[in-house]
C-alpha positions in Angstrom: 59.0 139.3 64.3 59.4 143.2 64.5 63.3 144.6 63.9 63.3 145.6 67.3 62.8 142.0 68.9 65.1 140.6 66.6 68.4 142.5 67.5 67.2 141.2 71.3 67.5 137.6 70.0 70.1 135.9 72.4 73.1 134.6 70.1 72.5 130.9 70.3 69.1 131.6 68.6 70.9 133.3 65.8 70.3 130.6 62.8 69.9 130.9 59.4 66.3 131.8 59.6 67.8 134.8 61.8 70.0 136.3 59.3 67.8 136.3 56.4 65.1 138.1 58.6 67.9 140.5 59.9 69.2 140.9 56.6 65.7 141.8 54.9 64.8 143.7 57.8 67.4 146.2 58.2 67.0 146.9 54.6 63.9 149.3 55.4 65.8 151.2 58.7 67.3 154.3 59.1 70.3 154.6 61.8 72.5 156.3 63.3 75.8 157.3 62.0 79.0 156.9 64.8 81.5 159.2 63.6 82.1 160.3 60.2 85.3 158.4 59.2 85.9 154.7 59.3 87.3 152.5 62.1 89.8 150.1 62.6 88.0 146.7 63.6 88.9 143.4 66.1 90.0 142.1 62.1 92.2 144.8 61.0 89.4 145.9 58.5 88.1 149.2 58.1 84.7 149.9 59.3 81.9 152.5 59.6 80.0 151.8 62.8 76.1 152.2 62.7 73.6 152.0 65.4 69.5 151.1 64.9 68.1 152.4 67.8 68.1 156.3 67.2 69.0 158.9 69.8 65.7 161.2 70.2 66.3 164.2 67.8 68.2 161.9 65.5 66.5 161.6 62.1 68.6 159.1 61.0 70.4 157.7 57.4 69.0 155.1 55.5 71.3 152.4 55.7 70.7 151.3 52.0 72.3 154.4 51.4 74.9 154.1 53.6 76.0 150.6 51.7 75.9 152.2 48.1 78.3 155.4 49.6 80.6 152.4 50.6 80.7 150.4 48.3 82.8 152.1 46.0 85.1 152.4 48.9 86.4 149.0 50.3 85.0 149.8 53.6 82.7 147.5 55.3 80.0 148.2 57.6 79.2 147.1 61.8 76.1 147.3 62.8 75.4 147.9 66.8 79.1 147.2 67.5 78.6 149.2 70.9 76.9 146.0 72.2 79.2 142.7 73.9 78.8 141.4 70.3 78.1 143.4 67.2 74.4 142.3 65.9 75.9 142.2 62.3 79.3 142.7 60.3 79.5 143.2 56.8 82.9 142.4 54.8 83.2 144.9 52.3 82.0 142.2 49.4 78.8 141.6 50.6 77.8 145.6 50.2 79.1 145.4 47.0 77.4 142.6 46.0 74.2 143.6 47.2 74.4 147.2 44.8 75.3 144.5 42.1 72.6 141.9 42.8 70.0 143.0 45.3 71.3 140.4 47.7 73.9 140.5 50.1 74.3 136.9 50.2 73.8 134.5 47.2 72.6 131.4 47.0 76.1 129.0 47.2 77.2 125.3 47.6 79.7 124.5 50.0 82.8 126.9 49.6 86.2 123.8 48.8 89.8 124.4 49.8 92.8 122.8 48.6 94.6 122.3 45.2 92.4 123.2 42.0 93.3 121.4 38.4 91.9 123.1 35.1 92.0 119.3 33.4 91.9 120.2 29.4 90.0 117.4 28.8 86.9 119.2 31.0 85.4 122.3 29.1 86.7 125.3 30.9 85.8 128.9 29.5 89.0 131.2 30.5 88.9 135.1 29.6 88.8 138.7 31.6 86.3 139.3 34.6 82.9 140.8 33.2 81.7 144.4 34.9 79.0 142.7 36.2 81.1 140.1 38.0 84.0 142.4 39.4 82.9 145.4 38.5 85.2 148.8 37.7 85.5 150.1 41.2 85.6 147.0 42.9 88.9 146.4 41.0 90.1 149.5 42.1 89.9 148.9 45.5 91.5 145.6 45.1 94.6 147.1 43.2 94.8 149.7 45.8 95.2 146.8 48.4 97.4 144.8 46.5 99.9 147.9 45.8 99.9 148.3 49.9 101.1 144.8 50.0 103.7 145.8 47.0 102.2 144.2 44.5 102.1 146.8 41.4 101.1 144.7 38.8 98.7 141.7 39.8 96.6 139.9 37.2 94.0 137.9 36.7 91.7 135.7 34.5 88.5 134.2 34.9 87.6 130.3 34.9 84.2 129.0 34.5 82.3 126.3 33.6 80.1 126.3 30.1 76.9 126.4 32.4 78.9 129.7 34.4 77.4 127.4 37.8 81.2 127.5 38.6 83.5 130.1 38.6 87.0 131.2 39.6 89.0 134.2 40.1 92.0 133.4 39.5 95.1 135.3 40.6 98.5 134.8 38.9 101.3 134.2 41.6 104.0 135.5 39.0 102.4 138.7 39.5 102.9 138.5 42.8 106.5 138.7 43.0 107.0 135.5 43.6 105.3 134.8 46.7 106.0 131.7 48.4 103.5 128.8 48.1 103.0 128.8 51.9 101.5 132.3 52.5 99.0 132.0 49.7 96.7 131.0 51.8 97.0 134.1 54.0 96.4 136.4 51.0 93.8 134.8 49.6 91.7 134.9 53.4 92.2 138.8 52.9 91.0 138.8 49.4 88.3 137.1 50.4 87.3 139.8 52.7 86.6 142.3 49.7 84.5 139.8 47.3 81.2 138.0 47.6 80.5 135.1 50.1 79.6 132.4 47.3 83.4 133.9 45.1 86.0 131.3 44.9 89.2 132.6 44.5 92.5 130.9 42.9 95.9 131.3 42.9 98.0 129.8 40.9 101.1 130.4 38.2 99.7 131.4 34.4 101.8 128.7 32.6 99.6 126.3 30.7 96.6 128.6 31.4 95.5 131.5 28.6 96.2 135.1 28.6 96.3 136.9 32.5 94.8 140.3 32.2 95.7 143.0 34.4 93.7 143.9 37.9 
């Protein structure tokens, strides 16, 4: 099915099968910048807006482009948000993770919630977040965020299995200044925002767990 056919897809036969075709095919477009600064979206998250039907005249920006540029800036990206319902939105870590990988969206099991227990009988690898998993500017942005919230010094380590089929980010809550138990939640849904779909994030205190490194 041709780009243009797909965006005219009614919702309700938006599947899976949909997004990976959407996903592939807007890989190749150019569009059509709206503004030059980012926007405020329904979520509270910054946005640049793009359109992929061009305006005659218009030659256009190729939107692979356009992801790299933001991706080092903790902006994500609408696309045809002019419409009753945006055809796409992309969370900040999925453009990142597609300049790391080549994919915005990885292969993943099904995402789990609730309490998390590093037994020490199970073989856990603990130690500091590789480039390649969070890289440089990517931690940048998320210090930037956290000092906005007042956090100044947040750290973190990395849990994983021997494999590396599972791993954690895991956030120490003492570096959090002590923030209560029941809005942990709440920060962690607006963490989530700025890292991969298939990421799982902790947080949890550092006693009993190895050195914390610094965001």
């Amino acid at each position: 099915m041709d780009f243009k056919r797909l965006i005219q897809q009614p919702e309700a036969a938006r599947d899976e099968r949909w997004e990976a075709e959407f996903l592939d095919g807007i890989l190749t477009r150019k569009v059509q910048l709206e503004g030059d600064e980012a926007k405020e979206g329904p979520d509270g998250w910054p946005y640049f807006f793009v359109r992929t039907e061009l305006e005659p005249g218009q030659a256009g920006e190729p939107f692979v482009e356009i992801v790299k540029w933001l991706s080092s800036r903790g902006i994500g990206l609408a696309v045809n948000a002019h419409k009753m319902l945006p055809d796409y939105i992309f969370p900040y870590g999925m453009l990142w993770n597609y300049v790391e990988t080549g994919r915005f969206v990885a292969q993943q099991g099904p995402l789990k919630e609730g309490e998390v227990i590093y037994d020490e009988n199970e073989k856990v690898l603990f130690g500091p977040p590789s480039e390649k998993y969070l890289p440089l500017y990517v931690r940048s942005v998320l210090r930037e965020f956290l000092l906005a919230q007042g956090f100044t010094t947040t750290k973190i380590l990395v849990a994983t299995s021997p494999d590396y089929k599972n791993v954690d980010l895991v956030i120490s809550v003492d570096s959090l200044n002590g923030l209560p138990k029941s809005q942990h939640k709440t920060l962690a849904d607006m963490l989530a925002w700025f890292l991969p779909l298939h990421y799982t994030l902790v947080l949890g205190p550092e006693e009993g767990l190895p050195k914390f490194y610094d965001l």
